[in-house]
Gaussian input, Z-matrix of N, CA and C with variables (Angstrom, degrees):
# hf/3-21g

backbone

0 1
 N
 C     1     B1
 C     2     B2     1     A1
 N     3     B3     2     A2     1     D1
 C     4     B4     3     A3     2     D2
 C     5     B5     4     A4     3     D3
 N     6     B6     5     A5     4     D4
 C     7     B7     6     A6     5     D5
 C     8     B8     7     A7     6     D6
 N     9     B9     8     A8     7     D7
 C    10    B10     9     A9     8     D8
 C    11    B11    10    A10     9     D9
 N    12    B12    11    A11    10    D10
 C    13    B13    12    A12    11    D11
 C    14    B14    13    A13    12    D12
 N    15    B15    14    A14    13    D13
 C    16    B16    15    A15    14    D14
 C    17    B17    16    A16    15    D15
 N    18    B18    17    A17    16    D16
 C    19    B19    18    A18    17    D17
 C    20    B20    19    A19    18    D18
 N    21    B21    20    A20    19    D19
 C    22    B22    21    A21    20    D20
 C    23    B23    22    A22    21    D21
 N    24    B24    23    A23    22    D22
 C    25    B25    24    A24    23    D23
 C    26    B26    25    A25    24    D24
 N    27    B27    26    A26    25    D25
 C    28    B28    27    A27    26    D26
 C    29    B29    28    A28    27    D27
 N    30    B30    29    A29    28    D28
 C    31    B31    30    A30    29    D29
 C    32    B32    31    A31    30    D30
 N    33    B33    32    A32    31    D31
 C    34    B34    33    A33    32    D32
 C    35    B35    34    A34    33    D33
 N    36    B36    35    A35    34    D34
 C    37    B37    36    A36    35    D35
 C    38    B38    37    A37    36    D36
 N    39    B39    38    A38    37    D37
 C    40    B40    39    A39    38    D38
 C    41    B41    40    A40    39    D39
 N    42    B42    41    A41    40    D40
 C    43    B43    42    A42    41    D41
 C    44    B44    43    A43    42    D42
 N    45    B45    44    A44    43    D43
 C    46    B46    45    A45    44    D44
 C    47    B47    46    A46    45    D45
 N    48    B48    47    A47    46    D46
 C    49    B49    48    A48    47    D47
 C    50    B50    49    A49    48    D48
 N    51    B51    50    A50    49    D49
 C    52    B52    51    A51    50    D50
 C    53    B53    52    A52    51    D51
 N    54    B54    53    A53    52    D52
 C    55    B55    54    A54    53    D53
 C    56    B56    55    A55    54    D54
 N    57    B57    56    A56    55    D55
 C    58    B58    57    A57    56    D56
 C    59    B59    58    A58    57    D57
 N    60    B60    59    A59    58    D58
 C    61    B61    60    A60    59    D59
 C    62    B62    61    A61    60    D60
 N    63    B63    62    A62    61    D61
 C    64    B64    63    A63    62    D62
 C    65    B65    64    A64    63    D63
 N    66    B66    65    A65    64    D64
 C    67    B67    66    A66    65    D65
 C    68    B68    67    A67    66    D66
 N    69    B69    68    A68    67    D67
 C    70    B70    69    A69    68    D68
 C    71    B71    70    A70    69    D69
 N    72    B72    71    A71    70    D70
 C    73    B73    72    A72    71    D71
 C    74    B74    73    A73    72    D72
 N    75    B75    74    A74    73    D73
 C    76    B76    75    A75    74    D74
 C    77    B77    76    A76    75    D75
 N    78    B78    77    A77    76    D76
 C    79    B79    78    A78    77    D77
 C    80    B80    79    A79    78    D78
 N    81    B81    80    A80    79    D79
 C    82    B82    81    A81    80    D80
 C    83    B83    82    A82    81    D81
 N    84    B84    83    A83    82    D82
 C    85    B85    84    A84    83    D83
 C    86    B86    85    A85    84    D84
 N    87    B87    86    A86    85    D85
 C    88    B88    87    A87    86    D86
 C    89    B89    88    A88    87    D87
 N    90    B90    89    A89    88    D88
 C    91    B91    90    A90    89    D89
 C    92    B92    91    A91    90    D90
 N    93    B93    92    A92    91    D91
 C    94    B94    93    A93    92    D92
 C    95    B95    94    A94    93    D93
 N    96    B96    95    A95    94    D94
 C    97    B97    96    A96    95    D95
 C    98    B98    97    A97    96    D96
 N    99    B99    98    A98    97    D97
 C   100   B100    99    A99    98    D98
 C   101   B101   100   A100    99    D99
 N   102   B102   101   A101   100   D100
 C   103   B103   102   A102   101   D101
 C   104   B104   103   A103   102   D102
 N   105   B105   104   A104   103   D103
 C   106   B106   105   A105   104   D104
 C   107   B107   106   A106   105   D105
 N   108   B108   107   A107   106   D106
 C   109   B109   108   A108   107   D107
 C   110   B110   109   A109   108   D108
 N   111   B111   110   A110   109   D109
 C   112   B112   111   A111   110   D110
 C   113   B113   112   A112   111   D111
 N   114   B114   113   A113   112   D112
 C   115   B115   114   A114   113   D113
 C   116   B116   115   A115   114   D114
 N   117   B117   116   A116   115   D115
 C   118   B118   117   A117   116   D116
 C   119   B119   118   A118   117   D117
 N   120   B120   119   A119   118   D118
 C   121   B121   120   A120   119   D119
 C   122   B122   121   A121   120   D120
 N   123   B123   122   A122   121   D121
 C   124   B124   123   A123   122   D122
 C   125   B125   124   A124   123   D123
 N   126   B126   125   A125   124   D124
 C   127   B127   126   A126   125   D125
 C   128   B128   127   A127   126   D126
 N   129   B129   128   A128   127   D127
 C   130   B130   129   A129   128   D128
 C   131   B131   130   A130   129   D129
 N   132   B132   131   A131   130   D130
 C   133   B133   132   A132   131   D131
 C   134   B134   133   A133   132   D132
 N   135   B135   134   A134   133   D133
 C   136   B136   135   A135   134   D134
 C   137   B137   136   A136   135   D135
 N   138   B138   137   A137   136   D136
 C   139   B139   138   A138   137   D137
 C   140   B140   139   A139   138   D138
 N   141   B141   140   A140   139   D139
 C   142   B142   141   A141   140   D140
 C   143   B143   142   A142   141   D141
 N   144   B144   143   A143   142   D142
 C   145   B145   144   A144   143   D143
 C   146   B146   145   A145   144   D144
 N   147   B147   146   A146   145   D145
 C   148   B148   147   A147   146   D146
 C   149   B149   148   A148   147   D147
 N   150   B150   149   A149   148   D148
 C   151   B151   150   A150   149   D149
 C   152   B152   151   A151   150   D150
 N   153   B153   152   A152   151   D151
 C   154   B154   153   A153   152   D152
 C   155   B155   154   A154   153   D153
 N   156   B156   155   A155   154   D154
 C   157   B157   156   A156   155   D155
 C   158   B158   157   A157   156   D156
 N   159   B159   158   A158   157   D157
 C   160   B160   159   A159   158   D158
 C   161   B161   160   A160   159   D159
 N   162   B162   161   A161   160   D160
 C   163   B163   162   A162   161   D161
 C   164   B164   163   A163   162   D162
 N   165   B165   164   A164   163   D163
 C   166   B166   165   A165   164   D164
 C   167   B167   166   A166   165   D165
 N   168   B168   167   A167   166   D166
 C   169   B169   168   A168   167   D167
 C   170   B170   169   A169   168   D168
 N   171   B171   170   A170   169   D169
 C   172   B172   171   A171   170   D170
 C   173   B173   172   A172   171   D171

   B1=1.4496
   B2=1.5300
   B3=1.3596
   B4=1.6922
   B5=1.7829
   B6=1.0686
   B7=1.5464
   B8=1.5422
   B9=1.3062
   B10=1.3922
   B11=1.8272
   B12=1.4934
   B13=1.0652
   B14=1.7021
   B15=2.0419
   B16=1.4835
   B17=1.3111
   B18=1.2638
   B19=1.6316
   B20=1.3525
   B21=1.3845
   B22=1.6150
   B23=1.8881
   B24=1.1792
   B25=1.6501
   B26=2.0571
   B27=1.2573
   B28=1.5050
   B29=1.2772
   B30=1.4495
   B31=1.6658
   B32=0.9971
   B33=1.7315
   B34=1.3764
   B35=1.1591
   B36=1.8897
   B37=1.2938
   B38=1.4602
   B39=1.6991
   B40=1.0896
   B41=1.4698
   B42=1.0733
   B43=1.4198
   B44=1.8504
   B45=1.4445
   B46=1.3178
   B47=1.7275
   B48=1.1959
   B49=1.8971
   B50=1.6762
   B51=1.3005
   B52=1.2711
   B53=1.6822
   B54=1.4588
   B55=1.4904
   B56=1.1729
   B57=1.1886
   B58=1.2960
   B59=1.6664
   B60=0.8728
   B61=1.6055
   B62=1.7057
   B63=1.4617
   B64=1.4385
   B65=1.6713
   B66=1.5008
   B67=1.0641
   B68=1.6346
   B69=1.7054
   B70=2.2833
   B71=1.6694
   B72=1.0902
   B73=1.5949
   B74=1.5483
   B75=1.4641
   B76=1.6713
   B77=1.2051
   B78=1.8284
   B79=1.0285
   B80=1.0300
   B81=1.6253
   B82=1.4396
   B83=1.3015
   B84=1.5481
   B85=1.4773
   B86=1.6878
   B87=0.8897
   B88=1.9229
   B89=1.3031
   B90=1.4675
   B91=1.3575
   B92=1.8930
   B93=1.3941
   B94=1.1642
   B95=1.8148
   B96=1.6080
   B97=1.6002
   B98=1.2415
   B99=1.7618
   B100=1.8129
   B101=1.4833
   B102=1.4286
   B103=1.6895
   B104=2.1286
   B105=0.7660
   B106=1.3082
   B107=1.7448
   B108=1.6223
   B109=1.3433
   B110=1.9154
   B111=1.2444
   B112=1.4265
   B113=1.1845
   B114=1.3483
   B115=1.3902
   B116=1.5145
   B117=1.4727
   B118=1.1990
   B119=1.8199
   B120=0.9648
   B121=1.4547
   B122=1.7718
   B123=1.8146
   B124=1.0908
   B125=1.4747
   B126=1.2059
   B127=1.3041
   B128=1.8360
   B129=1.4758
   B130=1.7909
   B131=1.3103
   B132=1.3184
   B133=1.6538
   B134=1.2410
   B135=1.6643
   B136=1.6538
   B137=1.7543
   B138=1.4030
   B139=1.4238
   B140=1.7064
   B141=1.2549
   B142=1.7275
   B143=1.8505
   B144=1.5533
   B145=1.8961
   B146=1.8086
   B147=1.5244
   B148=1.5018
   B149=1.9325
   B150=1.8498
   B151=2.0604
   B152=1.7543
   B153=1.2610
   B154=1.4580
   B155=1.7910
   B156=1.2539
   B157=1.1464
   B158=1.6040
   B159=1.8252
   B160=1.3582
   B161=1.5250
   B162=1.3669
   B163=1.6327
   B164=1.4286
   B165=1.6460
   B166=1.4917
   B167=1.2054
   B168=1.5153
   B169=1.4431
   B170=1.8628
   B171=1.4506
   B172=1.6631
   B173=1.7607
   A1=108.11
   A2=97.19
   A3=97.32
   A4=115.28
   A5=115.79
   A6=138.64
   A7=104.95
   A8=122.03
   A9=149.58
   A10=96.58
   A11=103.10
   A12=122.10
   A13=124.91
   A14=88.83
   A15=105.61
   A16=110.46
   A17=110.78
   A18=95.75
   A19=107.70
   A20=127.57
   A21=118.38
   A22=108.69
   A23=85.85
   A24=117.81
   A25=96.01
   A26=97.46
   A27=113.58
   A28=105.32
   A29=136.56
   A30=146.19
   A31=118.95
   A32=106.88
   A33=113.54
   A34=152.76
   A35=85.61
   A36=128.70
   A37=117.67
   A38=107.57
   A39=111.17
   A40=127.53
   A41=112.80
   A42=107.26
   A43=109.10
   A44=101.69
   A45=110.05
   A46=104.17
   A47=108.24
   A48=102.81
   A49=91.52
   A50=120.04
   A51=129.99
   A52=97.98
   A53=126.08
   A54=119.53
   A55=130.14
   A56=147.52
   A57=137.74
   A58=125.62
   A59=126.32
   A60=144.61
   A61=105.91
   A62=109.88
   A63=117.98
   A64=102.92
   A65=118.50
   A66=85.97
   A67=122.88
   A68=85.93
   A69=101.36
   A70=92.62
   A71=132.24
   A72=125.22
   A73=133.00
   A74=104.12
   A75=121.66
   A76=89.29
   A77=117.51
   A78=161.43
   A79=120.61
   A80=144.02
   A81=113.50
   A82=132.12
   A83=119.17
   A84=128.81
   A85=90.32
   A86=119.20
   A87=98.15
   A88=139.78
   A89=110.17
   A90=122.97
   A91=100.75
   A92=104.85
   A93=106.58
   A94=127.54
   A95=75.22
   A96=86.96
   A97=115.45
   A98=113.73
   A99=109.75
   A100=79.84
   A101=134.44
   A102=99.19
   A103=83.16
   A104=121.81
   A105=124.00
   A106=117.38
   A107=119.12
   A108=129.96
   A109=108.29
   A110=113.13
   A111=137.22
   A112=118.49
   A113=122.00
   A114=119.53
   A115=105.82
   A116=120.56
   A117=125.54
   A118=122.97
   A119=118.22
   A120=119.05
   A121=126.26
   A122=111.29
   A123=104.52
   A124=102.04
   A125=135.15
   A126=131.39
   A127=101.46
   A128=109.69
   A129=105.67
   A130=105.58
   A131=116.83
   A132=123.45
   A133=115.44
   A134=114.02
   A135=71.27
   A136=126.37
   A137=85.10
   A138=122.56
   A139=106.17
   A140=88.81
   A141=109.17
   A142=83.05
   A143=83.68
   A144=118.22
   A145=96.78
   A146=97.48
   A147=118.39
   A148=89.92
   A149=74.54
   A150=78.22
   A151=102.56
   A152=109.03
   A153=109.29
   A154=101.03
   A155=132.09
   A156=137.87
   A157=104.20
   A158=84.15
   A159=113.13
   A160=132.15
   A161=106.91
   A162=98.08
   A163=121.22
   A164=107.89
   A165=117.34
   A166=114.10
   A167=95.54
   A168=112.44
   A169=121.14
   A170=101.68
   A171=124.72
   A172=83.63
   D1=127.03
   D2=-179.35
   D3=-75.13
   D4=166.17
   D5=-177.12
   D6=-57.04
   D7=-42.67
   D8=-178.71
   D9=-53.11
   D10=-60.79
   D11=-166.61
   D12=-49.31
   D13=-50.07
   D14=179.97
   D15=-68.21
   D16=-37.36
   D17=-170.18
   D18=-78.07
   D19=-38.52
   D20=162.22
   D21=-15.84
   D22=-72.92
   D23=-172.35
   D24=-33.68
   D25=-78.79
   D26=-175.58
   D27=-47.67
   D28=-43.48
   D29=166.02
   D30=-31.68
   D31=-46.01
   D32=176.47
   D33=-51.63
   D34=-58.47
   D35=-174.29
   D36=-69.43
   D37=-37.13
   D38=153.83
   D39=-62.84
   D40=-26.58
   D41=-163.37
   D42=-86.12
   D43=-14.23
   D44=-171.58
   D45=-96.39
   D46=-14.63
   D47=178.70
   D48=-129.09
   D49=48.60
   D50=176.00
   D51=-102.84
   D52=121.47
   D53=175.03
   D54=-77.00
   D55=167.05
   D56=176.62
   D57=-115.73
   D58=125.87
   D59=-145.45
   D60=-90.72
   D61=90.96
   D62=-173.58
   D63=-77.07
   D64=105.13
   D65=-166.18
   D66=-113.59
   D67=12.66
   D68=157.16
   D69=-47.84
   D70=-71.24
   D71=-169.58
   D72=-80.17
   D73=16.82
   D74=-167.40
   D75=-86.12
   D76=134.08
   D77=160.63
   D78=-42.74
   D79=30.29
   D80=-157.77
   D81=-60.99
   D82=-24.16
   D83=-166.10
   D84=-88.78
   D85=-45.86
   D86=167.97
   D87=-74.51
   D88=-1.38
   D89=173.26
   D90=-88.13
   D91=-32.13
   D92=-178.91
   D93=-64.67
   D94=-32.68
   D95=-171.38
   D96=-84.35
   D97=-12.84
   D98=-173.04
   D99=-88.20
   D100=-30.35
   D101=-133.73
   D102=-88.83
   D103=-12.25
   D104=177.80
   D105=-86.18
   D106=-9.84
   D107=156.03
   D108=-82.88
   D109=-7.04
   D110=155.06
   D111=-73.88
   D112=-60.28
   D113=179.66
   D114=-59.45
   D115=-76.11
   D116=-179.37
   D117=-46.21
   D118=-22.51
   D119=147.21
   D120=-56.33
   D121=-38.21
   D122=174.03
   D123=-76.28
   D124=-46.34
   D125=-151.24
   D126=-90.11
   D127=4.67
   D128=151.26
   D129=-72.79
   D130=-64.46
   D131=-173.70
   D132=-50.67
   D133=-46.49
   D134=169.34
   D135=-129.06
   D136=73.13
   D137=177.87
   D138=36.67
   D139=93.75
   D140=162.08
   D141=-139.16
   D142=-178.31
   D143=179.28
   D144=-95.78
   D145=131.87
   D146=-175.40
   D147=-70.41
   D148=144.03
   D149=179.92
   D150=-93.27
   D151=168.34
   D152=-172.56
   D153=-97.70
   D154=146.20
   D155=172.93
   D156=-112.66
   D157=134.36
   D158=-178.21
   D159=-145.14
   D160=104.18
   D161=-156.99
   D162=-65.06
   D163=-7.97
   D164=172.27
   D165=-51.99
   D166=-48.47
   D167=-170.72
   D168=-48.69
   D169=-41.81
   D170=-172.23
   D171=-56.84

């Protein structure tokens, strides 16, 4: 099976158990707040100072 082939394949598959984003009930202040308990996790590891979160700030 060619290279061509798989990613067809993988295109799919994703696209068919891919969810869909209601977004009358989308979260913004909690999407905000994990992906930035993300950031500050990378920037423990590799040693910087954790940033402070502030929703004023947003």
């Amino acid at each position: 099976m060619g290279a061509k082939n798989i990613i067809t394949i993988l295109l799919m598959s994703s696209l068919t158990y891919s969810q869909i984003i209601d977004y009358t009930s989308f979260d913004t202040k909690l999407i905000d707040s994990l992906v930035f308990v993300e950031i500050n996790s990378y920037r423990v590891e590799s040693g910087s100072h954790e940033l402070i979160y502030s929703e004023v700030l947003l």
